[in-house]
C-alpha positions in Angstrom: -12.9 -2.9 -8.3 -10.8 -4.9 -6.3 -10.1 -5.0 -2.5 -8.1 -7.4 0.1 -7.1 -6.6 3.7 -3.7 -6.8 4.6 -1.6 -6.6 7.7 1.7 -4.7 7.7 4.6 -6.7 9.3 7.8 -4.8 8.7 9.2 -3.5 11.8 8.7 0.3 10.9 5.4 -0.1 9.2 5.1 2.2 6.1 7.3 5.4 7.3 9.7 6.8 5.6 12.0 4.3 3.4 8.9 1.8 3.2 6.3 3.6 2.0 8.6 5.8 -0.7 9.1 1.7 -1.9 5.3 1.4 -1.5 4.3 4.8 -3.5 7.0 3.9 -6.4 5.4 0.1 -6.9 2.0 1.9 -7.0 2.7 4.3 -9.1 4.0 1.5 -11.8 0.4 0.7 -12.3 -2.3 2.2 -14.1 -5.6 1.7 -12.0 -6.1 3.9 -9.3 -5.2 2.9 -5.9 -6.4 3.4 -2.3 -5.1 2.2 1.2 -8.0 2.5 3.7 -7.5 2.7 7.1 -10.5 2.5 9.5 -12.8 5.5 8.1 -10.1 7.4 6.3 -9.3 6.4 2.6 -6.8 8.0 0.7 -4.5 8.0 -2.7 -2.2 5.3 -2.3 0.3 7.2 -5.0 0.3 10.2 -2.6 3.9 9.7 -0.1 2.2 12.6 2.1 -1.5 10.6 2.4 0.5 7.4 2.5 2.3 9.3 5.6 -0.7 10.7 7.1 -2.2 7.6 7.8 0.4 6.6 10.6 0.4 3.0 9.6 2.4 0.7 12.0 3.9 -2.8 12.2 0.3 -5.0 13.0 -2.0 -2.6 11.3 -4.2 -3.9 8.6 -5.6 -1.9 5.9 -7.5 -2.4 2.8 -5.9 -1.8 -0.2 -8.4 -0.4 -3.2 -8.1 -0.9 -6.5 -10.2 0.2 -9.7 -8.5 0.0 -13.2 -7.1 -1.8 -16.4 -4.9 -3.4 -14.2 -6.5 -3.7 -10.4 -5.8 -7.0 -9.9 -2.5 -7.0 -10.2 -1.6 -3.6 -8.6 -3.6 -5.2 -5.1 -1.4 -8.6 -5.9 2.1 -6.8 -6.1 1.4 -4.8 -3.4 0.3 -7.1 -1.1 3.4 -9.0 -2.5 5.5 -6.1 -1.2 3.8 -5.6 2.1 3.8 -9.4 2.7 7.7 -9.9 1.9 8.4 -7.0 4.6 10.3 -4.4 1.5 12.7 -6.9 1.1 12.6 -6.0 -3.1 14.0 -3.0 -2.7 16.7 -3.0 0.2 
C-alpha cells in the first residue's frame, strides 16, 4: 500500500472540470485508489464520491493506493494535483 498527503491548490479545488480530469487519470491505473479526507475514505474512480467529499483549494487529503501499480497511480496524481490540472486544459 501506498499513501502521501497532499494539498489541493487549484483555485476550484476538485469540482466539476478538475475532478472529471482527476477520476479519468485514476481510472488509467490498475491498483485501487482512495482519497481520504478526515474520517471519510472513498473510491477515488467514483466522480460522485470524488464530489461528495467537497474538497476545496487548501485542503489536504491522503491519497490511497494498493495494486500492481500503486506507486505510480499516488505519483501521477499527486503530479496532477500539484501542477493545478494544467495537463488537461
Amino acid at each position: 500500500m501506498t499513501k502521501r498527503n497532499v494539498t489541493i491548490t487549484n483555485n476550484i479545488g476538485l469540482h466539476a472540470r478538475p475532478a472529471t480530469f482527476f477520476i479519468q487519470k485514476a481510472n488509467s491505473y490498475k491498483s485501487l485508489i482512495w482519497i481520504e479526507k478526515e474520517d471519510r475514505k472513498i473510491n477515488a474512480k467514483s466522480l460522485l464520491g470524488v464530489l461528495s467529499l467537497g474538497i476545496a483549494k487548501g485542503m489536504t487529503v491522503t491519497l490511497i493506493a494498493e495494486g500492481q501499480d500503486e506507486a505510480n497511480a499516488v505519483d501521477g496524481l499527486c503530479e496532477l494535483i500539484n501542477t493545478g490540472f494544467v495537463e488537461f486544459e
